[in-house]
C-alpha positions in Angstrom: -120.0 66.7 24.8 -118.8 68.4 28.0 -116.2 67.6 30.0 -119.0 66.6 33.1 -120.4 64.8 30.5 -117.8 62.7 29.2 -116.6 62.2 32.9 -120.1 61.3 33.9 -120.2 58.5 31.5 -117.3 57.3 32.9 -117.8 53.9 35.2 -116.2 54.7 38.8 -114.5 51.7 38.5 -112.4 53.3 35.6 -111.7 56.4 37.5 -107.6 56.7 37.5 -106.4 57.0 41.0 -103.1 59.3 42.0 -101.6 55.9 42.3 -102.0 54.7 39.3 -100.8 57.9 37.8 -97.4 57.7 39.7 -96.8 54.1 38.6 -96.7 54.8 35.3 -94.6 57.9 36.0 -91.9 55.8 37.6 -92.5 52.9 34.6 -91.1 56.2 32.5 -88.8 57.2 34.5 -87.0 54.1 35.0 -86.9 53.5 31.4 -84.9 56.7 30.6 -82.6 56.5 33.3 -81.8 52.7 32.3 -80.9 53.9 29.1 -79.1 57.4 29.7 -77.7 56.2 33.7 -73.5 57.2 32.7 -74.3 59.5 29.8 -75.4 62.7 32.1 -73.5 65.2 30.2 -74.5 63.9 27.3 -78.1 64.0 28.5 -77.9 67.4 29.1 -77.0 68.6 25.7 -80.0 66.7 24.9 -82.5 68.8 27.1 -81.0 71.7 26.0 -81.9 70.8 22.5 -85.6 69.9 23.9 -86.0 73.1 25.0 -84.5 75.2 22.3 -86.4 73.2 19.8 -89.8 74.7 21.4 -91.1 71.2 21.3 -91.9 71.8 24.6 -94.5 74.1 24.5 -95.9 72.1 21.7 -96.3 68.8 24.2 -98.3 71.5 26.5 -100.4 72.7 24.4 -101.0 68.8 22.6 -101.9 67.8 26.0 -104.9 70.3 27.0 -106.7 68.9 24.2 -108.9 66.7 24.4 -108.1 62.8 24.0 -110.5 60.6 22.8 -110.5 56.8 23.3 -112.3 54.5 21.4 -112.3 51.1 20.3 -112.4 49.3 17.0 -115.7 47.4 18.2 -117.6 50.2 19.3 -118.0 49.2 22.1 -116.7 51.9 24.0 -116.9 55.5 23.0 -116.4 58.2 25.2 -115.1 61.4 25.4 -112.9 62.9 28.5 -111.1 65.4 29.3 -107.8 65.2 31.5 -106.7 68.6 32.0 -102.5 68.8 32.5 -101.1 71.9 33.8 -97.7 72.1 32.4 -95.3 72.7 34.9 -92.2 73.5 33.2 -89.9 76.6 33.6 -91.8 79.6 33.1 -91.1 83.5 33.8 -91.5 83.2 37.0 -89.6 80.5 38.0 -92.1 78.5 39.9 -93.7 75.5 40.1 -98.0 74.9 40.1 -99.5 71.9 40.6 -103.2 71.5 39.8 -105.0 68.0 40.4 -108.8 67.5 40.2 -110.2 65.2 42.4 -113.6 63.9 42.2 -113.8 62.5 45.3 -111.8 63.6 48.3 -109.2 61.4 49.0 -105.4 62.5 50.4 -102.9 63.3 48.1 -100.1 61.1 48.0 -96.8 62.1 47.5 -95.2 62.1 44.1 -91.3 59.8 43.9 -89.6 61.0 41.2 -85.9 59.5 40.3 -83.0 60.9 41.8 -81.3 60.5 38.0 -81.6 63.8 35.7 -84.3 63.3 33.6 -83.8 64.4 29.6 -87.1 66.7 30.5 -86.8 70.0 30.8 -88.9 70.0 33.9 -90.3 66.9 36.2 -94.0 66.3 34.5 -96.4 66.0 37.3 -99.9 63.8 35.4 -103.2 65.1 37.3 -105.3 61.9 37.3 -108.6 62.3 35.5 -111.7 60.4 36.5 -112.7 57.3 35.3 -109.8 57.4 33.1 -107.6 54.0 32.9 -105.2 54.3 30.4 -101.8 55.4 30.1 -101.0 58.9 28.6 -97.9 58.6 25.6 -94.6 59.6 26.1 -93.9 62.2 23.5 -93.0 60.4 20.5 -90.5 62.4 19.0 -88.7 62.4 22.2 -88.9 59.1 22.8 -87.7 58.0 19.5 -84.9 60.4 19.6 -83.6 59.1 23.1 -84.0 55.5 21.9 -82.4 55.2 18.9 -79.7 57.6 19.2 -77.9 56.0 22.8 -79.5 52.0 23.1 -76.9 50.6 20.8 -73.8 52.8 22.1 -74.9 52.1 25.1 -75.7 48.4 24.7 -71.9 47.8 23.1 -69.9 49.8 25.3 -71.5 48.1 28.3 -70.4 45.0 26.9 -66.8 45.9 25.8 -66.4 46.8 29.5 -67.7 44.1 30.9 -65.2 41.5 29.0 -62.2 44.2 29.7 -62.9 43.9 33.3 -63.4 40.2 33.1 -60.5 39.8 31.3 -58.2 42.0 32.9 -59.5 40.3 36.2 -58.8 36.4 34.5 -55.3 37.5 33.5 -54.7 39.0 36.9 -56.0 36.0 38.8 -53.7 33.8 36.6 -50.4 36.1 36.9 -50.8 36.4 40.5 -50.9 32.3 40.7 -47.9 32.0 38.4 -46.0 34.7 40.8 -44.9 31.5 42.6 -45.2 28.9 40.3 -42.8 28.3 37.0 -44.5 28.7 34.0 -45.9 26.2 31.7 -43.5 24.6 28.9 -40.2 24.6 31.8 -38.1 21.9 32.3 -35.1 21.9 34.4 -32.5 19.7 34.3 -35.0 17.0 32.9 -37.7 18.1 34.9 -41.2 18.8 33.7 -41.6 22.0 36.4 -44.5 23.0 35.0 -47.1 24.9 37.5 -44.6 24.3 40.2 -43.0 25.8 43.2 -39.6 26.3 43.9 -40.4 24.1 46.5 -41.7 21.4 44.7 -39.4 21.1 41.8 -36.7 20.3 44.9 -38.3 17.8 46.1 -38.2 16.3 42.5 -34.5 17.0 42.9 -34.3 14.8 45.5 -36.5 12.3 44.4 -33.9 12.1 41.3 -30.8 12.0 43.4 -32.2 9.6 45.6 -31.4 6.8 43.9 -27.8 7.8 42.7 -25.3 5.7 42.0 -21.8 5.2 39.9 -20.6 2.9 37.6 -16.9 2.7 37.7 -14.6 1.2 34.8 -11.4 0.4 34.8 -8.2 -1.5 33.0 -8.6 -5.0 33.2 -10.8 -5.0 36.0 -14.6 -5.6 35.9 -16.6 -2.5 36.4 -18.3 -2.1 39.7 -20.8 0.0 41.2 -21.0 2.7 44.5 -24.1 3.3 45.7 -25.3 6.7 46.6 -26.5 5.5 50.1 -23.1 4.3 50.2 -21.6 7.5 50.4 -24.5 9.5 52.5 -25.1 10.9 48.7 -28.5 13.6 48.8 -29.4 16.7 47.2 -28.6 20.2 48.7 -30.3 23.4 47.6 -28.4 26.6 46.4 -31.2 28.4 45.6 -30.6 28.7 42.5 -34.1 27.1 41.1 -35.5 29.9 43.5 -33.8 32.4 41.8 -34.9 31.6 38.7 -38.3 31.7 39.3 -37.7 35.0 40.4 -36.7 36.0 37.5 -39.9 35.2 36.3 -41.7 37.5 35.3 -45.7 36.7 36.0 -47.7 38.8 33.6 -45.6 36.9 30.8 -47.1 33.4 31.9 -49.3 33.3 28.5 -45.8 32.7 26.7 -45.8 29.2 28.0 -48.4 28.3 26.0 -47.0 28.4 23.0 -42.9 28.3 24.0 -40.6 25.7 26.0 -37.9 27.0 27.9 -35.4 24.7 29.2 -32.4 25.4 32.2 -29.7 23.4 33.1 -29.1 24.2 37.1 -25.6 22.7 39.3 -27.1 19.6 41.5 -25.6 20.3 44.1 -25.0 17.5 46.6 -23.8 16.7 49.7 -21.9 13.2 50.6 -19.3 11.8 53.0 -16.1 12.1 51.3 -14.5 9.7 53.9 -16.8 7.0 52.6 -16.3 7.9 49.2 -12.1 7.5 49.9 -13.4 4.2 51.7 -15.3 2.3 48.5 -12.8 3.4 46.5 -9.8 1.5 48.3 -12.3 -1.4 48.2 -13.0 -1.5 44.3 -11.0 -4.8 42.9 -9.4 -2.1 39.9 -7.7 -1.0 43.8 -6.3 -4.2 45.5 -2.3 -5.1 44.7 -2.9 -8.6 43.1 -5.4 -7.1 40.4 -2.5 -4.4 39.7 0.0 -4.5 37.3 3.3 -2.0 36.8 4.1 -0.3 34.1 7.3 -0.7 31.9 9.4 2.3 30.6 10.0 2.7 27.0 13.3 0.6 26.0 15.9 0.4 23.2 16.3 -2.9 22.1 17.8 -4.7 19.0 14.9 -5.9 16.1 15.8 -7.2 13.1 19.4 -5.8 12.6 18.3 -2.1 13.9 17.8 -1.0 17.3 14.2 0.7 17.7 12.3 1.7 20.9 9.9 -0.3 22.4 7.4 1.4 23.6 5.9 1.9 27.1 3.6 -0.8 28.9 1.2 1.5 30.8 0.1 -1.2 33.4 -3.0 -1.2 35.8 -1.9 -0.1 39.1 -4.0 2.9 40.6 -2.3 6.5 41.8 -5.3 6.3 44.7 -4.7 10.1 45.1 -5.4 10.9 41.8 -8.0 8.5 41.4 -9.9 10.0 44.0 -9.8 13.6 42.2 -11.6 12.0 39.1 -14.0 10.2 41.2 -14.8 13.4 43.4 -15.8 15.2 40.3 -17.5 12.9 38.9 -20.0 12.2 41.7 -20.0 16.0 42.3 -21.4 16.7 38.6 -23.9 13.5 39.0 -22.2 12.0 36.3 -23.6 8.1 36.2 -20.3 6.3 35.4 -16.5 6.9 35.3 -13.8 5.0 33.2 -10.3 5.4 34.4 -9.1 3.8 31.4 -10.2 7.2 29.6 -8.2 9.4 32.2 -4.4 8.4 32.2 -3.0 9.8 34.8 -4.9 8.2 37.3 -2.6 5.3 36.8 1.2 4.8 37.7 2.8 6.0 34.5 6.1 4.9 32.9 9.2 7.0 33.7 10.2 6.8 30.2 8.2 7.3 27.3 8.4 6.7 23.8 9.0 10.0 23.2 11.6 10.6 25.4 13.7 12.8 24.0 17.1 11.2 25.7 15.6 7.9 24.5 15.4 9.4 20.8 18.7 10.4 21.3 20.0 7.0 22.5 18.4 5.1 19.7 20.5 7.6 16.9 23.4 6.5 18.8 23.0 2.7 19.0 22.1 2.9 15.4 25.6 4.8 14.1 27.2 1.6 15.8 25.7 -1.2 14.7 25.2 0.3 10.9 28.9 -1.2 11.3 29.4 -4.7 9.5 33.3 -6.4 9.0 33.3 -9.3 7.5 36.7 -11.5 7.9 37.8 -13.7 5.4 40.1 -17.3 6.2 40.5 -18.6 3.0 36.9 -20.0 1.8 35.9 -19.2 5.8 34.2 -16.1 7.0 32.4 -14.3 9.8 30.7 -11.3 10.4 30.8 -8.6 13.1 27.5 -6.6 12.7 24.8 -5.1 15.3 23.5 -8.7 16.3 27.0 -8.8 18.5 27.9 -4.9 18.8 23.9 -4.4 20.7 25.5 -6.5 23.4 28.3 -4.1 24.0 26.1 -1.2 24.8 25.2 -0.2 28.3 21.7 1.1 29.0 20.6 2.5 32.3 17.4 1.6 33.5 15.6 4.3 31.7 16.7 2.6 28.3 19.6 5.1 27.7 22.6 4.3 26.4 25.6 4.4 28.9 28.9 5.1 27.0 31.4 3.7 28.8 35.0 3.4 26.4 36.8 1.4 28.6 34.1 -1.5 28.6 33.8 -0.8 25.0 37.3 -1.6 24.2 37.3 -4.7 26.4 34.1 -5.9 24.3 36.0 -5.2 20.8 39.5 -7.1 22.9 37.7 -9.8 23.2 36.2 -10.4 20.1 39.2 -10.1 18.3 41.2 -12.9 21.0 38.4 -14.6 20.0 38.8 -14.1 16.6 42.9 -15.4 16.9 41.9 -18.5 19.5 39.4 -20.1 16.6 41.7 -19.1 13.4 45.2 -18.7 14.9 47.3 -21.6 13.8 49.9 -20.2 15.6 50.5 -23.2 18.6 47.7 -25.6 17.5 48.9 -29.2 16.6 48.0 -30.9 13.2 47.0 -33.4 11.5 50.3 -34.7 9.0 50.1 -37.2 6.7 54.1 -38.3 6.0 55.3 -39.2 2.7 56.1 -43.0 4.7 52.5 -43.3 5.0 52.7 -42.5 8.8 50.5 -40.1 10.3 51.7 -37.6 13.2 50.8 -34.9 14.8 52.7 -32.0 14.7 52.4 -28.9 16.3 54.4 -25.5 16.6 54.7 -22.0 18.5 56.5 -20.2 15.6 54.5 -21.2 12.2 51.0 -20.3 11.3 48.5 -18.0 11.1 48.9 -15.3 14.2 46.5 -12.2 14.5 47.7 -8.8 15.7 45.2 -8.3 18.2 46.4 -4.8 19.8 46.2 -3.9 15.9 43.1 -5.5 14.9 41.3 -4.2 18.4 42.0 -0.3 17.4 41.1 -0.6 14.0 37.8 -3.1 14.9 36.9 -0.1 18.0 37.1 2.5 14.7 35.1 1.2 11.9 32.6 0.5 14.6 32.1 3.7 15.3 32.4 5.2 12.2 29.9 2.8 10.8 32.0 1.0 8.5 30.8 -1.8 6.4 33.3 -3.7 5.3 34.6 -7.3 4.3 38.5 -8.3 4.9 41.0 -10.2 6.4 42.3 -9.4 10.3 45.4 -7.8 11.0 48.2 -11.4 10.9 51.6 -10.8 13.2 52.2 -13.5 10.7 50.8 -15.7 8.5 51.1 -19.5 7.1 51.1 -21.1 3.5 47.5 -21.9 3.5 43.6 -21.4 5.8 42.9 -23.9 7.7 43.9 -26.6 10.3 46.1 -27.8 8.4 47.8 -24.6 6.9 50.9 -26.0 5.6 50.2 -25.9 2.7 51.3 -27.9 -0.6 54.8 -26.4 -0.3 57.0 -27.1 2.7 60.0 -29.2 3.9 59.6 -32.7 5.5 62.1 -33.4 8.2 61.6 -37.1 9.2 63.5 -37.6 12.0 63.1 -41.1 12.2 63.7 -42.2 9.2 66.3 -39.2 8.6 65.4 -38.6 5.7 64.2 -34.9 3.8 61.8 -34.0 1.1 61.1 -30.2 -0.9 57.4 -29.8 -2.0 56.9 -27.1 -4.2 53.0 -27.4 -5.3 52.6 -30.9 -4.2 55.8 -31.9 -6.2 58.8 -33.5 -4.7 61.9 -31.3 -6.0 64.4 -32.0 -3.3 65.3 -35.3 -1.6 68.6 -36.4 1.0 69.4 -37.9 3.8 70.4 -36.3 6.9 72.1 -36.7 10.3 70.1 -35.0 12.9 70.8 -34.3 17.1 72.5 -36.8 18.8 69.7 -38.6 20.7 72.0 -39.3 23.6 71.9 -36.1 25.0 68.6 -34.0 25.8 70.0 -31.0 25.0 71.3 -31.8 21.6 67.9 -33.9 20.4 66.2 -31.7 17.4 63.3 -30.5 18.1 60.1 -31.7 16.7 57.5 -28.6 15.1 56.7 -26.5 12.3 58.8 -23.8 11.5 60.2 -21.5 8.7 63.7 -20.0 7.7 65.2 -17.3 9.2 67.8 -16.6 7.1 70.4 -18.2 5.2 74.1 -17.2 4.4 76.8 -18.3 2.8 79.8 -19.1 4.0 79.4 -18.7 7.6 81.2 -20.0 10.9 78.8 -22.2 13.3 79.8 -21.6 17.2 78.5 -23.7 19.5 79.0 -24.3 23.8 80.8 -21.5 26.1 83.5 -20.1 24.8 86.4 -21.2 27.3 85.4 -24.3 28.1 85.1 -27.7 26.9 82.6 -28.2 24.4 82.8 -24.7 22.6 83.6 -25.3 19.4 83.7 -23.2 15.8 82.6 -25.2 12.7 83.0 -23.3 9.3 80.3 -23.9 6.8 79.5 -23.6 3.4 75.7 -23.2 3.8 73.7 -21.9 6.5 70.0 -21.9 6.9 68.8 -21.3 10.6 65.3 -22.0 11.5 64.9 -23.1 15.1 67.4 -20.6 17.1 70.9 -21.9 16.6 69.6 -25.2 14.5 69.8 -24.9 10.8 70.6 -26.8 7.6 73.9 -26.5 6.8 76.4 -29.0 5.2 78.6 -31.0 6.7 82.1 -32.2 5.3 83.5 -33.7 8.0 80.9 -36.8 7.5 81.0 -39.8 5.0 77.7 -41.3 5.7 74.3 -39.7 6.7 70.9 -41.3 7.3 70.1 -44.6 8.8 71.0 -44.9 12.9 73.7 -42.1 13.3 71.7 -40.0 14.6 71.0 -41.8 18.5 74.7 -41.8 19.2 76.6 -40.3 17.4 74.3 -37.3 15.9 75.1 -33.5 16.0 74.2 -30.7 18.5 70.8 -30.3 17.1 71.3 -29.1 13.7 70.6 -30.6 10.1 73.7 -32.3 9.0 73.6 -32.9 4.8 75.8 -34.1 2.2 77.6 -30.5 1.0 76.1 -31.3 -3.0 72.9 -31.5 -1.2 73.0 -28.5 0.9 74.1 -26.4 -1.7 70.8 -27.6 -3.8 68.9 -26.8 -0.8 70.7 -23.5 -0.5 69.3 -22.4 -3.8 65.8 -23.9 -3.3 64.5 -22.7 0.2 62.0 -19.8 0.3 61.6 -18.5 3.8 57.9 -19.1 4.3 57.7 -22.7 3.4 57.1 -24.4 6.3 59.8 -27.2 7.5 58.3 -29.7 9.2 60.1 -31.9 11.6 58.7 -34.9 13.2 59.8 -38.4 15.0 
């Protein structure tokens, strides 16, 4: 069948229009460039290809043949014929169009795609009558194109499209953490999080708002000061700013997964007038709540001297209690215990550890290691540091003052006292007379007498040597026996009443006589009554009595002569018959002992010179 013929057959309503023919060119076009839009120089290498191939000419010649179209059905079964003029580069370099129209209708313009097509040449379709089907792409083409650049194309859109997306979220989110802390910081407490500078001041302030102090103290119950108080608030260094600057925004992802924490000064503002003001009014402050503090001491415990150490008292050094307070509200700190900070109380002058006290306390020990124990007979007493501690002057610091001279007058008296309770010496006793009479007898000559001047120098030494000791004082004399009554069981009674004598020797009576004592009628020849002891005795010797010249001076030769109250003695007397009984009140001697001469001769040869004679009325 002819070309008329097949075109004849042809309905006129399935005549293709120019129209139609360019829709499906831009359906064609639009599907290549979709795929091939960013990939030009890609594209290009690919037409190049095309044409080298000589596929092109192949698709020219294919399409001046003769398509059929038929259907399954049989329905429809004709034969056209659609003639193409292929358009493509040529020798010439031009460009012919040829289109056919059955009927005469006015060409319409052709769009073509302002993207390079992967054809050679733009492909101008010449509608054919009564033709309503589309005319293939080239398949090999179209194959090629497809599967070579969809899925490249496909995934590299999508790789760019999250890039962008992402590089846009994490740009959005450092640019709004370029002023805000990251997540995960705290500050001084504070949960900053997603917050300005700004606002994590305000929380500042909101904290310190509600300031106050606690303040502790000794012996005093602990009291509070109120921020408001004090005109206590916040005030910004700038230093939270500064450390958001730090910041560095692109690193805000590391708050997800790390917590960063900062300690910042708080600095605050207050009235420091006020603060002077609440202190002064604290009860730890006020004078009757106050006590003062006692210096270290030496004192005397249990036979040693130690030191006692320092009280340290409750009463405030304002000045310096202010200092601690000051800081302590400065660095927000809640409470404050004085007791914990010393020296903002009035402190002893003298410590323990004072070295002059140390010092002091050797000393006072060297004297009272001292101990001297006297003995009187089956009595004793001791001098130790119980009564030296009281000798030592300490100034008020605790140290020991030396001073000799008040020293000496310590150790002078002890020692008078010393001769005043055990000194015989001028005490009256107790005598029991072998008449059965009791008397009283006393005497400044006979007993027990301590050398004080001696006993004081050697006392002031082994005091401070440290002597420890035990024995009997220093006597100027001494008696027959300790005690009151110290005479003893050997001495001579002179009973000048009855005028009569006795010897004891050990509590035996070895000598006995009668006697003429001191005429009683004149004062100054009565003999006196006392204790005393023989001075000497000699034999013979001349007795002299009264001032030479005158009337009653006289000179007596005697056999035996035993002195023992100035010029009275025992001595015998020839010159009398009869001794004892009343002779004695008128017609006595001038003081002295008058005896039988057989007697004093006996008494000559018995008398020791420290047994006591004891004369009594």
């Amino acid at each position: 069948m002819s070309s008329e013929e097949k075109k004849g057959r042809l309905s006129e309503d399935d005549v293709g229009t120019a129209e139609e023919t360019t829709n499906f060119e831009d359906r064609i076009n639009a599907t290549l460039d979709k795929i091939l839009d960013d990939e030009d120089d890609e594209l290009d290498d690919i037409v190049v290809d095309y044409e080298d191939s000589g596929e092109a000419e192949e698709d020219v010649d294919s399409l001046d043949k003769t398509i059929e179209v038929s259907k399954d059905n049989g329905e429809f079964q004709e034969d056209y014929e659609k003639t193409i003029v292929w358009n493509g580069p040529s020798e010439q370099d031009s460009e012919e169009e040829i289109y056919e129209e059955p009927e005469e209708e006015e060409e319409k313009p052709i769009v073509r795609n302002k993207h390079k097509s992967a054809r050679p040449a733009p492909v101008i379709y010449v509608p054919v009558d009564d033709i309503d089907q589309e005319v293939p792409v080239p398949e090999n083409v179209k194959q090629n194109k497809k599967h070579g650049h969809k899925g490249l194309r496909i995934f590299g859109l999508l790789v760019l499209m999250i890039a962008v997306l992402g590089g846009c979220a994490y740009g959005g989110i450092s640019y709004y953490f370029s002023n805000r802390f990251f997540e995960g910081t705290w500050i001084n407490g504070i949960d900053c999080s997603q917050k300005t500078a700004y606002e994590v001041e305000e929380l500042m302030k909101e904290k310190l708002s509600e300031y106050s102090i606690e303040v502790s103290s000794r012996d005093v119950a602990a009291q509070t000061i109120k921020g408001e108080d004090i005109d206590y608030k916040y005030m910004s260094t700038g230093e939270i700013l500064q450390l958001l600057r730090k910041q560095k925004p692109y690193e805000w992802i590391k708050g997800l997964y790390e917590q960063k924490s900062y300690t910042v000064d708080e600095n605050v503002g207050y009235n420091k007038t006020l603060l002077q003001e609440q202190l002064k009014s604290l009860n730890c402050a006020q004078a009757e709540n106050q006590t003062e503090p006692e210096n270290a001491y030496v004192a005397f415990q249990n036979n040693a001297f130690v030191i006692v150490p320092e009280t340290e008292g409750s009463k405030l050094n304002i000045k310096e209690a202010y200092k601690v307070l000051n800081a302590a509200v400065e660095a927000n700190e809640p409470a404050i215990d004085f007791s914990n900070t010393p020296e903002v109380y009035v402190s002893a002058s003298v410590t323990k550890d004072d070295p002059e006290l140390q010092a002091a306390l050797e000393a006072c020990n060297n004297y009272t290691k001292a101990s001297i124990t006297y003995t009187f007979g089956d009595q004793s007493t001791t001098l130790d540091g119980n009564t030296i501690k009281d000798w030592l002057q300490f100034d008020e610091k605790g140290q020991l003052i030396w001073d000799d001279n008040s020293f000496q007058q310590h150790v002078a008296e002890y020692v008078a006292q010393l001769a005043a309770t055990y000194d015989t010496v001028g005490t009256e006793r107790e005598f029991q007379a072998t008449s059965g009479r009791t008397v009283y007898v006393s005497s400044s000559i006979y007993g027990w007498k301590i050398d004080q001047a001696a006993e004081a120098a050697q006392l002031s030494q082994e005091i401070q040597s440290g002597t420890q000791t035990t024995r009997e004082p220093i006597y100027a004399q001494t008696a027959n026996a300790y005690g009151v009554n110290d005479l003893g069981n050997t001495y001579i009674e002179v009973d000048l009443s009855e005028q009569h004598m006795y010897y004891y020797q050990d509590g035996a009576d070895i000598f006995e006589s009668d006697f003429v004592s001191g005429n009683m009628s004149y004062a100054d020849r009565q003999t006196h009554a006392g204790i005393f002891t023989l001075y000497y005795k000699k034999s013979p010797d001349v007795l002299r009595g009264g001032q030479k010249g005158t009337a009653n001076y006289y000179e007596q030769p005697v056999q035996y002569w035993m002195p023992f109250d100035g010029g009275i003695g025992f001595h015998d007397a020839n010159w009398r018959d009869d001794f004892g009984g009343d002779i004695y009140l008128t017609s006595g001697s001038h003081g002295c002992i008058n005896l039988p001469p057989e007697n004093a001769a006996v008494l000559y040869d018995l008398i020791q010179y420290d047994v006591p004679i004891v004369c009594f009325y």
